[in-house]
Biopython code that builds the backbone (N, CA, C, O; Angstrom):
import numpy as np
from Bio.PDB.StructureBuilder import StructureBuilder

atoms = [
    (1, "UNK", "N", (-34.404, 9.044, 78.906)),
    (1, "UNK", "CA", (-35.755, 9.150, 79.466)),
    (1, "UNK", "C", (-36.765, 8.517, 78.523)),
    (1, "UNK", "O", (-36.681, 8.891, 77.353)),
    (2, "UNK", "N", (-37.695, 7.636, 78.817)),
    (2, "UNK", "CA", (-38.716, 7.166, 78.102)),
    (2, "UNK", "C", (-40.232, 7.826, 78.149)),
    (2, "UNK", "O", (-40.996, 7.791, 79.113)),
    (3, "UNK", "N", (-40.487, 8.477, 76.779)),
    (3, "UNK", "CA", (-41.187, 8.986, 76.443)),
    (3, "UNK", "C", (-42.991, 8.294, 77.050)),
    (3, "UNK", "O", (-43.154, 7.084, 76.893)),
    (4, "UNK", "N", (-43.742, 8.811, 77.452)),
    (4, "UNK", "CA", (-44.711, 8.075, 77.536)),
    (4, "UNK", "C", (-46.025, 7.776, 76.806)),
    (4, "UNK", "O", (-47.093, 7.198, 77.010)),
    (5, "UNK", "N", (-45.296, 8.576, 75.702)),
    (5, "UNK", "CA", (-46.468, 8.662, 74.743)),
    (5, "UNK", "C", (-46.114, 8.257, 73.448)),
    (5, "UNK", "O", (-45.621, 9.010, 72.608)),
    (6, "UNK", "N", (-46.427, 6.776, 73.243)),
    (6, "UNK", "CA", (-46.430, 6.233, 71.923)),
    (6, "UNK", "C", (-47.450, 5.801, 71.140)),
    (6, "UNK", "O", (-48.428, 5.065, 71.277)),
    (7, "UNK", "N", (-46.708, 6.792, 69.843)),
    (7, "UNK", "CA", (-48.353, 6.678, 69.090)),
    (7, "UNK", "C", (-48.015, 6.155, 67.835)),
    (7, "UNK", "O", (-46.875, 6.150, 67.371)),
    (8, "UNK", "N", (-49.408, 5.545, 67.080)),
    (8, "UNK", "CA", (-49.037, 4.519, 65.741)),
    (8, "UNK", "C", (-50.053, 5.581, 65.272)),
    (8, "UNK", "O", (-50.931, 6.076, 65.979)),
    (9, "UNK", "N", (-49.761, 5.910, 63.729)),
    (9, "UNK", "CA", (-50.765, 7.019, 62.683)),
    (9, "UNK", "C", (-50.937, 6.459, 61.240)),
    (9, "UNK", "O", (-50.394, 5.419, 60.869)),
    (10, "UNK", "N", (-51.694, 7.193, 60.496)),
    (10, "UNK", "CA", (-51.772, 6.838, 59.178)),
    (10, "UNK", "C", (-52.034, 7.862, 58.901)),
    (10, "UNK", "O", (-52.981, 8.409, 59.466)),
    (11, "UNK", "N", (-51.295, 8.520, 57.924)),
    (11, "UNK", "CA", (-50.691, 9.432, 56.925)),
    (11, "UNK", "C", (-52.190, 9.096, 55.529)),
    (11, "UNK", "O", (-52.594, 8.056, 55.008)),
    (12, "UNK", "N", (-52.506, 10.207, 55.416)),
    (12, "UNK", "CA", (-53.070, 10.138, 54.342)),
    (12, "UNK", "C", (-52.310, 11.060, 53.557)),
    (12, "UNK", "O", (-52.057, 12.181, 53.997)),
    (13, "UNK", "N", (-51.683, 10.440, 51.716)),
    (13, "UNK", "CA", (-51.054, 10.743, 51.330)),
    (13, "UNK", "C", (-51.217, 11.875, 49.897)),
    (13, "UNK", "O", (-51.648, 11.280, 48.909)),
    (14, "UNK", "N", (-50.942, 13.340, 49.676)),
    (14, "UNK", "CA", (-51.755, 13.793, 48.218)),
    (14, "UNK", "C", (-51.656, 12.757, 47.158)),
    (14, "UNK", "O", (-52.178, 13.349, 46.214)),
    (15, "UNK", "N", (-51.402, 11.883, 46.829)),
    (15, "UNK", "CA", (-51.278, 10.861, 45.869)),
    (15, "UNK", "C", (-52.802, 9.663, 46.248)),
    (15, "UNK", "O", (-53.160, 8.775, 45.474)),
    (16, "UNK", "N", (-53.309, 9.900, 47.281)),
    (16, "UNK", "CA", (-54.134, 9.246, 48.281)),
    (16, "UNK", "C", (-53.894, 7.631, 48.342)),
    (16, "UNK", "O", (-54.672, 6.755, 47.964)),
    (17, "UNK", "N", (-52.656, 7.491, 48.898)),
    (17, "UNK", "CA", (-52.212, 6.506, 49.518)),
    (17, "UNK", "C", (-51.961, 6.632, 50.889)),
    (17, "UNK", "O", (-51.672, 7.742, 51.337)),
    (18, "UNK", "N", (-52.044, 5.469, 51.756)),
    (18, "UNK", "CA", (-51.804, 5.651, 53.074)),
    (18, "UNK", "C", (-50.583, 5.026, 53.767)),
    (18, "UNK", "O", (-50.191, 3.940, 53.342)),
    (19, "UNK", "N", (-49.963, 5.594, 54.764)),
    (19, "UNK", "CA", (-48.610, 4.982, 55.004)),
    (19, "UNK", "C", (-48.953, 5.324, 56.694)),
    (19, "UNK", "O", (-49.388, 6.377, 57.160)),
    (20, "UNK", "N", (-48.610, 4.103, 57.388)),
    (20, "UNK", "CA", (-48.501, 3.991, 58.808)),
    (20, "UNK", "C", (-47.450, 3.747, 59.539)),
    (20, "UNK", "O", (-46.583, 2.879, 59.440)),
    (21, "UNK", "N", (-47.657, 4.854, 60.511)),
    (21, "UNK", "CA", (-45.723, 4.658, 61.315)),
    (21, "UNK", "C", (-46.308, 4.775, 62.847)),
    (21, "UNK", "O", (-47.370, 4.779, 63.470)),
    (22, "UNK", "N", (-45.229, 4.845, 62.982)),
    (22, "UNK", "CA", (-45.233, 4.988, 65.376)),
    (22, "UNK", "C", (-44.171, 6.338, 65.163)),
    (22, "UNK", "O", (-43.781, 6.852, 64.114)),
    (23, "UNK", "N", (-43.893, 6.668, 66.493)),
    (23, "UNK", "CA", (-43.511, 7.848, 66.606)),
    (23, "UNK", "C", (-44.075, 8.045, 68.014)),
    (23, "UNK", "O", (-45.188, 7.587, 68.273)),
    (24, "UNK", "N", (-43.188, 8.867, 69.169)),
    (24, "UNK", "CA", (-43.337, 9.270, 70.122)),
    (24, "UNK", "C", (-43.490, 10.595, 69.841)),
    (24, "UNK", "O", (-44.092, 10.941, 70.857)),
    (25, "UNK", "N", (-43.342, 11.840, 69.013)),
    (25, "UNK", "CA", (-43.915, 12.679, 68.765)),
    (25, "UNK", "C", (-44.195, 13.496, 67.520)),
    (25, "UNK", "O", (-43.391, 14.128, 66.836)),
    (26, "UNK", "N", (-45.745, 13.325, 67.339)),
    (26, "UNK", "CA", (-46.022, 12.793, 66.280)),
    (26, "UNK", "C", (-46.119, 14.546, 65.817)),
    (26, "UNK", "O", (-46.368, 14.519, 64.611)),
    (27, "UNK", "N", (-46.054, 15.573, 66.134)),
    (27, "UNK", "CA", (-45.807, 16.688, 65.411)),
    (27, "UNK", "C", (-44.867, 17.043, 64.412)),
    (27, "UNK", "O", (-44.915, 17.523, 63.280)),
    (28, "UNK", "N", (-43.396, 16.379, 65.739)),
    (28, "UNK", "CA", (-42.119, 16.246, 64.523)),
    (28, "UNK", "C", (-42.387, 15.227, 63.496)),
    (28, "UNK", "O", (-42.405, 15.574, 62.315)),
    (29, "UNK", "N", (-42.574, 14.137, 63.795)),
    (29, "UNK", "CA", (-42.723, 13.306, 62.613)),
    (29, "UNK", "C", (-43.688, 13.259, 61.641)),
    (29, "UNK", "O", (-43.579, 12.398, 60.768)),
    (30, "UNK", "N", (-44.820, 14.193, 61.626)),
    (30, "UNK", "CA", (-45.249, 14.801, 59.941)),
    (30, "UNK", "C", (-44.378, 15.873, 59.958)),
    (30, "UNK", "O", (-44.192, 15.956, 58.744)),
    (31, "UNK", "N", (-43.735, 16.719, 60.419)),
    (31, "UNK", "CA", (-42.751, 17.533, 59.929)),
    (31, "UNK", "C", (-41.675, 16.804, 59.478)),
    (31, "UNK", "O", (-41.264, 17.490, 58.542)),
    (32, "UNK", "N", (-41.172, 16.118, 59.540)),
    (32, "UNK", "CA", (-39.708, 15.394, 58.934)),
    (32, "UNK", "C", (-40.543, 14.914, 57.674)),
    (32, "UNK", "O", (-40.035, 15.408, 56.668)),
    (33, "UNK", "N", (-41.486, 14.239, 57.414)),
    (33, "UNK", "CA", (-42.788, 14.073, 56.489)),
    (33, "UNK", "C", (-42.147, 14.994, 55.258)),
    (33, "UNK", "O", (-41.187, 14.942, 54.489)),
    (34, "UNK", "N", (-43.056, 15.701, 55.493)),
    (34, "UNK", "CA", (-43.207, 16.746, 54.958)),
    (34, "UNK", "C", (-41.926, 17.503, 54.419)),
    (34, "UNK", "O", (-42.082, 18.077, 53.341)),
    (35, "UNK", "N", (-40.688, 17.583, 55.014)),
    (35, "UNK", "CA", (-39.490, 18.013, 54.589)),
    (35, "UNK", "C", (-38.641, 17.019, 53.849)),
    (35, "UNK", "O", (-37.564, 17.303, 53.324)),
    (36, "UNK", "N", (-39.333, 15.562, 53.845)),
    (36, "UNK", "CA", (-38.980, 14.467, 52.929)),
    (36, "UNK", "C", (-37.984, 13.754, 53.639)),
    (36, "UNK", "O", (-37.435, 12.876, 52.973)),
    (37, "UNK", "N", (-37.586, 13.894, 54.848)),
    (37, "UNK", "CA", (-36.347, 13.110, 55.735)),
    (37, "UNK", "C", (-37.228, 12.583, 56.753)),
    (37, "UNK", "O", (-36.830, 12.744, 57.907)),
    (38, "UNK", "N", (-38.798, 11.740, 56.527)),
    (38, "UNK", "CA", (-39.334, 10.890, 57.162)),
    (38, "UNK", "C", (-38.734, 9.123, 56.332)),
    (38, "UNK", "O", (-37.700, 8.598, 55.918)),
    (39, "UNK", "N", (-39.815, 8.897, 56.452)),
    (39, "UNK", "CA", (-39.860, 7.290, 55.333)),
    (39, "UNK", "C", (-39.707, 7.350, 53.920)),
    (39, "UNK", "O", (-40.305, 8.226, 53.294)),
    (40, "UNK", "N", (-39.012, 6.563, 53.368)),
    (40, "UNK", "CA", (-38.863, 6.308, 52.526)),
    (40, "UNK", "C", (-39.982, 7.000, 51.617)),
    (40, "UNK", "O", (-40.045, 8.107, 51.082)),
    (41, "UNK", "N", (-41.007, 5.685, 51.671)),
    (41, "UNK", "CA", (-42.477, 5.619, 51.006)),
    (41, "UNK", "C", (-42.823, 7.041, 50.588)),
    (41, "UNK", "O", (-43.128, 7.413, 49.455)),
    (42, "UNK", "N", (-42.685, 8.043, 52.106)),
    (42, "UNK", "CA", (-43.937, 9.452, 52.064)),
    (42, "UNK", "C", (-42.894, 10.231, 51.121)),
    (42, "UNK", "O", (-43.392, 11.335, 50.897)),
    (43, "UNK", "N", (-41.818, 10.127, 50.564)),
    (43, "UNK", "CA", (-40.720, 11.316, 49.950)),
    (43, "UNK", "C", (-41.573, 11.471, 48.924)),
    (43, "UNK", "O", (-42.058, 10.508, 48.331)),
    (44, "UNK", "N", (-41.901, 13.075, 48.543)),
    (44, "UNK", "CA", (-42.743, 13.564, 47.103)),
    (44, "UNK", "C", (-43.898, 12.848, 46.995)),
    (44, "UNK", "O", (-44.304, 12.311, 45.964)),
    (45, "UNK", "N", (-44.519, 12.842, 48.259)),
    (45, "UNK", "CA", (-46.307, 12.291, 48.307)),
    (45, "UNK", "C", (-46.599, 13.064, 49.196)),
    (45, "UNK", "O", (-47.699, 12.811, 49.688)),
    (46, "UNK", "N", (-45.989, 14.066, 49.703)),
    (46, "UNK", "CA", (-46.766, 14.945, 50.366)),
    (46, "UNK", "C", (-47.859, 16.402, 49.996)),
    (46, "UNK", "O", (-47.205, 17.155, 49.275)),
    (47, "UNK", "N", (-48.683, 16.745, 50.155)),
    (47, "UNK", "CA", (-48.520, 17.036, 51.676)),
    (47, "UNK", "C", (-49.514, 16.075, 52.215)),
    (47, "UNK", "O", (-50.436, 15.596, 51.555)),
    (48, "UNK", "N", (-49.252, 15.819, 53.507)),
    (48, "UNK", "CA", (-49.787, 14.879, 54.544)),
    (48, "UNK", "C", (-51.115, 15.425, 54.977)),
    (48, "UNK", "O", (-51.499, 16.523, 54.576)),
    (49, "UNK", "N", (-51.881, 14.614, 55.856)),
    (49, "UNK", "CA", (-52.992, 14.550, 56.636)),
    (49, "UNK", "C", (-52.916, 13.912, 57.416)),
    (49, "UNK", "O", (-52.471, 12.998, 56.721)),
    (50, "UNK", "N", (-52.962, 13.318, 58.771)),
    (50, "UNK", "CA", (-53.057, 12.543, 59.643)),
    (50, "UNK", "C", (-54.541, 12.185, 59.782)),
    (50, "UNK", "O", (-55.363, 13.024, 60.151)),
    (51, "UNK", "N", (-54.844, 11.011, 59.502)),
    (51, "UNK", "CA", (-56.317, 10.185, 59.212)),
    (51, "UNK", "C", (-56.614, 9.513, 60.522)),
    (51, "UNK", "O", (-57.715, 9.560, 61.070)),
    (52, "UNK", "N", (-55.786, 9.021, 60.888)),
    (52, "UNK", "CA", (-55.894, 7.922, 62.091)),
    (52, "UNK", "C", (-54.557, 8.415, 63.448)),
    (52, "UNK", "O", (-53.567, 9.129, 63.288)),
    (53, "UNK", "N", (-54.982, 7.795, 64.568)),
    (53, "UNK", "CA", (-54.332, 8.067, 65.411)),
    (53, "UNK", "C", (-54.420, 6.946, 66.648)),
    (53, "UNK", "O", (-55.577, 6.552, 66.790)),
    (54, "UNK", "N", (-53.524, 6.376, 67.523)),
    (54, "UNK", "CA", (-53.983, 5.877, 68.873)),
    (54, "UNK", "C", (-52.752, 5.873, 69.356)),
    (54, "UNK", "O", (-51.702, 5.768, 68.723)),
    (55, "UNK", "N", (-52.965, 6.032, 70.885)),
    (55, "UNK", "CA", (-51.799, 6.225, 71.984)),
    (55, "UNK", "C", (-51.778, 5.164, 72.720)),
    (55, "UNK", "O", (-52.830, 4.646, 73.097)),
    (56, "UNK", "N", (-50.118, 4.490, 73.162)),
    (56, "UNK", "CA", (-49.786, 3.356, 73.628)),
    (56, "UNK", "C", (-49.195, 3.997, 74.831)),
    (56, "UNK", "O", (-48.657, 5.103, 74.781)),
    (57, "UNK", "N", (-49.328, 3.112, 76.184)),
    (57, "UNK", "CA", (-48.421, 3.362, 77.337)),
    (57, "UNK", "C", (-46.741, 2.698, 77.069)),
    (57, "UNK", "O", (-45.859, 3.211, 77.758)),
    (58, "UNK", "N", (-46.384, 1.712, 76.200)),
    (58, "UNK", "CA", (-45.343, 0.868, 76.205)),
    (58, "UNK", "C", (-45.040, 1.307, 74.529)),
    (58, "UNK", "O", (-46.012, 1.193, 73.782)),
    (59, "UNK", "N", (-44.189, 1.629, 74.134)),
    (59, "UNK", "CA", (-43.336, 1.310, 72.543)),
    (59, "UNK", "C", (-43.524, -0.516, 72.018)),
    (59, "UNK", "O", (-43.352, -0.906, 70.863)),
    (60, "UNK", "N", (-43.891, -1.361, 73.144)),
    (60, "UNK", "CA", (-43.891, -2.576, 71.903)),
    (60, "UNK", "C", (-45.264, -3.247, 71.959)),
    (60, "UNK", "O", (-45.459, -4.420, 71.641)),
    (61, "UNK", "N", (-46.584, -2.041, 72.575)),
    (61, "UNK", "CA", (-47.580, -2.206, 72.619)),
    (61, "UNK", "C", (-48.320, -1.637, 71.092)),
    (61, "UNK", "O", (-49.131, -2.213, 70.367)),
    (62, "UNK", "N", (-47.631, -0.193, 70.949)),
    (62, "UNK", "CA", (-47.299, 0.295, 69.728)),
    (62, "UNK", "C", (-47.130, -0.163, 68.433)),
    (62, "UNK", "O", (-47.694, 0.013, 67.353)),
    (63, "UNK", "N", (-45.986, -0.942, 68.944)),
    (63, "UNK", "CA", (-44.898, -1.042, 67.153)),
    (63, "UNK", "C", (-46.184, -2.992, 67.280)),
    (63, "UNK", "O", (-46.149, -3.561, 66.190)),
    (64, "UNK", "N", (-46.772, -3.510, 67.992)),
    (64, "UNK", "CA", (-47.266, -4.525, 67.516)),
    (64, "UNK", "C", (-48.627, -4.073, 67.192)),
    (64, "UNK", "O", (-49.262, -4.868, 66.499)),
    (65, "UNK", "N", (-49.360, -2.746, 67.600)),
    (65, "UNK", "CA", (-50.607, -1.906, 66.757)),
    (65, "UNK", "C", (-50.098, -1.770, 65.370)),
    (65, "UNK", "O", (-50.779, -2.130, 64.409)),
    (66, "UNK", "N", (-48.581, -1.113, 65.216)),
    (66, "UNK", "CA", (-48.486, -0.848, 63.979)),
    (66, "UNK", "C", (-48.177, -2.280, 62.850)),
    (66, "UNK", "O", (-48.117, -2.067, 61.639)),
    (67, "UNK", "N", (-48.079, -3.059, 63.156)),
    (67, "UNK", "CA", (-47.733, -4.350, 62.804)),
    (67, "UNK", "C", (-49.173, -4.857, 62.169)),
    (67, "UNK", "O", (-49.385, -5.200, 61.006)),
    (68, "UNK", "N", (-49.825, -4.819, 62.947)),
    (68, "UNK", "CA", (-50.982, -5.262, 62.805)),
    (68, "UNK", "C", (-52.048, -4.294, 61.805)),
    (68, "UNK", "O", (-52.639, -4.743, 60.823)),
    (69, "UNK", "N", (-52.134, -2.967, 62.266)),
    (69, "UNK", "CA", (-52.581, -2.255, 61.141)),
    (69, "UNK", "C", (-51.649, -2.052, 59.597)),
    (69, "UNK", "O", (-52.077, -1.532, 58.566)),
    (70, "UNK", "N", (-50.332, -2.613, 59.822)),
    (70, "UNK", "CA", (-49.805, -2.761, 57.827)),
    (70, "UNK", "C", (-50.423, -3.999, 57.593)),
    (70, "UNK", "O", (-50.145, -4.315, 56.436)),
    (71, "UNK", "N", (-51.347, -5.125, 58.290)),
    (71, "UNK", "CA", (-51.116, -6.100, 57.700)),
    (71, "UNK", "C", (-52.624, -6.090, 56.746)),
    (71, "UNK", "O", (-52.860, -6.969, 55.917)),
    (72, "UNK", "N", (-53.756, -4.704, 57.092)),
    (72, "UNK", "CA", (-54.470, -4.241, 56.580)),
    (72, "UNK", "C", (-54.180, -4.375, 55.261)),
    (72, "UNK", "O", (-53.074, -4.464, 54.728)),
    (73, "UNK", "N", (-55.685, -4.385, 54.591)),
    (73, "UNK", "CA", (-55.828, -3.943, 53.450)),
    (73, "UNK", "C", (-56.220, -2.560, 53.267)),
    (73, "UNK", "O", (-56.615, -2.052, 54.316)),
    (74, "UNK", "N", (-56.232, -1.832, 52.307)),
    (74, "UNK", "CA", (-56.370, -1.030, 51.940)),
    (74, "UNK", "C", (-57.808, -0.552, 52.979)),
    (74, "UNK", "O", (-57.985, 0.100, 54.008)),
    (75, "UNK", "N", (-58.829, -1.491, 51.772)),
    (75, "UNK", "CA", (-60.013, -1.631, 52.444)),
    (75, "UNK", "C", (-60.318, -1.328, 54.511)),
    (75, "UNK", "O", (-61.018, -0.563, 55.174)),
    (76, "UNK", "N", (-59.504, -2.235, 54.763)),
    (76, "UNK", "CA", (-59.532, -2.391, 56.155)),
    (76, "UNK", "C", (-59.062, -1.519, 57.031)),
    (76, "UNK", "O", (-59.558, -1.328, 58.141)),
    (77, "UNK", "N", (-57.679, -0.713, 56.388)),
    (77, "UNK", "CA", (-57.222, 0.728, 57.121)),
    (77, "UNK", "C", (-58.602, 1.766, 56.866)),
    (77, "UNK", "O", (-58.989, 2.507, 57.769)),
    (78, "UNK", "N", (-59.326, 1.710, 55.427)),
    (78, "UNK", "CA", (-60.183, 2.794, 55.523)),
    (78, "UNK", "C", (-61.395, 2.629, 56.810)),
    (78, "UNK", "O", (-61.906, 3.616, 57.340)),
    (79, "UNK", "N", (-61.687, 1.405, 57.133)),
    (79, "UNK", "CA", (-62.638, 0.837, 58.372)),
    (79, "UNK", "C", (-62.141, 1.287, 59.445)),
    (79, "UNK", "O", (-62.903, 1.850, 60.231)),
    (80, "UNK", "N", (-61.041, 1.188, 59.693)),
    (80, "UNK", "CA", (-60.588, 1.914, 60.793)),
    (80, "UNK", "C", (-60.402, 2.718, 61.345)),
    (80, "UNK", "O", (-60.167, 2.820, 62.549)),
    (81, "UNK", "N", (-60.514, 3.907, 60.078)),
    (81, "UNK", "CA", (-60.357, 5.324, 60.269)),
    (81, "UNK", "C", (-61.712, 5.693, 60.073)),
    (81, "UNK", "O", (-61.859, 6.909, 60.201)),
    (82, "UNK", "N", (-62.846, 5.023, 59.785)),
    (82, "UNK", "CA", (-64.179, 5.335, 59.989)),
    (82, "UNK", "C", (-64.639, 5.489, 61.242)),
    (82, "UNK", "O", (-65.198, 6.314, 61.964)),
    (83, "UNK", "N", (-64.075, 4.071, 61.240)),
    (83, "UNK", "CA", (-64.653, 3.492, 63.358)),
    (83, "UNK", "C", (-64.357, 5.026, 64.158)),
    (83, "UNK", "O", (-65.073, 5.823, 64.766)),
    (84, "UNK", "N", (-62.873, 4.960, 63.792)),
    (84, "UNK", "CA", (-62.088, 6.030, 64.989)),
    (84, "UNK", "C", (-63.143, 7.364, 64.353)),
    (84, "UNK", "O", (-63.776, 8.122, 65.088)),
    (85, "UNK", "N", (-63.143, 7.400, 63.392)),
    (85, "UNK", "CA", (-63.713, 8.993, 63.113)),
    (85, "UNK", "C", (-65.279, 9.089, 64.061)),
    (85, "UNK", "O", (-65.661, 10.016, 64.775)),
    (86, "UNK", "N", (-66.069, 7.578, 63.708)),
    (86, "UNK", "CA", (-67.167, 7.671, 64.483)),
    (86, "UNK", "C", (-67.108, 7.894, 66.098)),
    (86, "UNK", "O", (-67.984, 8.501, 66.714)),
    (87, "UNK", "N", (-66.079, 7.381, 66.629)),
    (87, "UNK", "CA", (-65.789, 7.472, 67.716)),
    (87, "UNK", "C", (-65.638, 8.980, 68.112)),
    (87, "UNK", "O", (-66.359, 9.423, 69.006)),
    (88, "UNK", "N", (-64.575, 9.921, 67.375)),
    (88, "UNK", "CA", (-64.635, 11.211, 67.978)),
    (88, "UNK", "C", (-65.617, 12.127, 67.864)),
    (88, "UNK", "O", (-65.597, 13.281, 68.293)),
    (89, "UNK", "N", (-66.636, 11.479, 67.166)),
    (89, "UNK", "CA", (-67.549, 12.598, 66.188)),
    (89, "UNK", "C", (-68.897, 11.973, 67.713)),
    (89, "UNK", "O", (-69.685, 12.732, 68.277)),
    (90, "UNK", "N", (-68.755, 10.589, 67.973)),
    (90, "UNK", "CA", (-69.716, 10.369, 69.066)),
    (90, "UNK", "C", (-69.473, 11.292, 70.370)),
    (90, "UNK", "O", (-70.332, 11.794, 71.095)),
    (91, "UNK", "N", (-67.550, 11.407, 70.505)),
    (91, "UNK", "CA", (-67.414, 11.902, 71.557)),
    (91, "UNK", "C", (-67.704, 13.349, 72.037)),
    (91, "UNK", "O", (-68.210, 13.836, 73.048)),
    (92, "UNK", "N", (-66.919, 14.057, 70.342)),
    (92, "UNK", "CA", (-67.160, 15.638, 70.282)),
    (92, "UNK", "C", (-68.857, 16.306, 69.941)),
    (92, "UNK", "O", (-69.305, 17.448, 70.044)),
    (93, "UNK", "N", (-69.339, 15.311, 69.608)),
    (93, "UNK", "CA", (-71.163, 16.201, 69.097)),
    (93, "UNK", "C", (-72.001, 14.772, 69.193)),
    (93, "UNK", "O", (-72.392, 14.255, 68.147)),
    (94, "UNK", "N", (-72.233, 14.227, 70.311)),
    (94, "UNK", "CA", (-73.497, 13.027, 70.146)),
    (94, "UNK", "C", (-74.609, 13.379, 69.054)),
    (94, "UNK", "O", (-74.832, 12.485, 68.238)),
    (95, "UNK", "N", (-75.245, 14.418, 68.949)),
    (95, "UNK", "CA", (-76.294, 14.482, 68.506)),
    (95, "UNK", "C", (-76.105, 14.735, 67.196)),
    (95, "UNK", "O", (-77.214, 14.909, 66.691)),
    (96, "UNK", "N", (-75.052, 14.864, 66.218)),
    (96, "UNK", "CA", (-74.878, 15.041, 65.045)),
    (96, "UNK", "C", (-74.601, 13.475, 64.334)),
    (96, "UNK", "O", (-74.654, 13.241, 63.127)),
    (97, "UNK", "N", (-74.361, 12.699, 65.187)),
    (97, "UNK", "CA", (-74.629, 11.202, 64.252)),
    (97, "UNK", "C", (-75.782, 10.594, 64.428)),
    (97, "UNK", "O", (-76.033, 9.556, 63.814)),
]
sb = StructureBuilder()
sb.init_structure("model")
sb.init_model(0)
sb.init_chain("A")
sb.init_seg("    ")
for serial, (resi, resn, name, xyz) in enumerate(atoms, 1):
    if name == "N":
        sb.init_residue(resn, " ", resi, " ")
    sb.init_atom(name, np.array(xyz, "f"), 0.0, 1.0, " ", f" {name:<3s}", serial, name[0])
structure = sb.get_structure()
């Protein structure tokens, strides 16, 4: 069965590094995180935060979001997670920005 919910994230890391993956469900996958049987990268940089988030209808609509956000800089993942933050903060309380 194909999942319909594919999502690309960025991990903000206690070391404060950021690491971006896909994942169709993204609860288990900061839990595997977190128990160190995710990625490579996140083993003993946890504990996690999820900074960023967006949902794909297709897996290779996804994995080419996530493609595109590693090819970020540092700099440029933090822009992104501004934008998006401005975005929910417009959506959840207009009048507080």
């Amino acid at each position: 069965m194909e999942n319909n919910e594919h999502i690309v994230y960025i991990l903000k890391c206690a070391d404060n590094t950021l690491y971006t993956g896909y994942t169709t469900d993204l609860e288990h996958r900061v839990t595997m995180h977190e128990e160190g049987k995710g990625a490579k990268y996140t083993r003993g940089r946890g504990p996690f935060q999820v900074v960023f988030m967006e949902k794909f209808p297709t897996k290779e609509e996804a994995m080419q979001r996530e493609h595109e956000i590693k090819q970020l800089t540092r700099k440029g993942k933090a822009q992104l997670i501004r934008d998006k933050l401005k975005e929910v903060m417009t959506y959840e309380n207009p009048e507080e920005l």
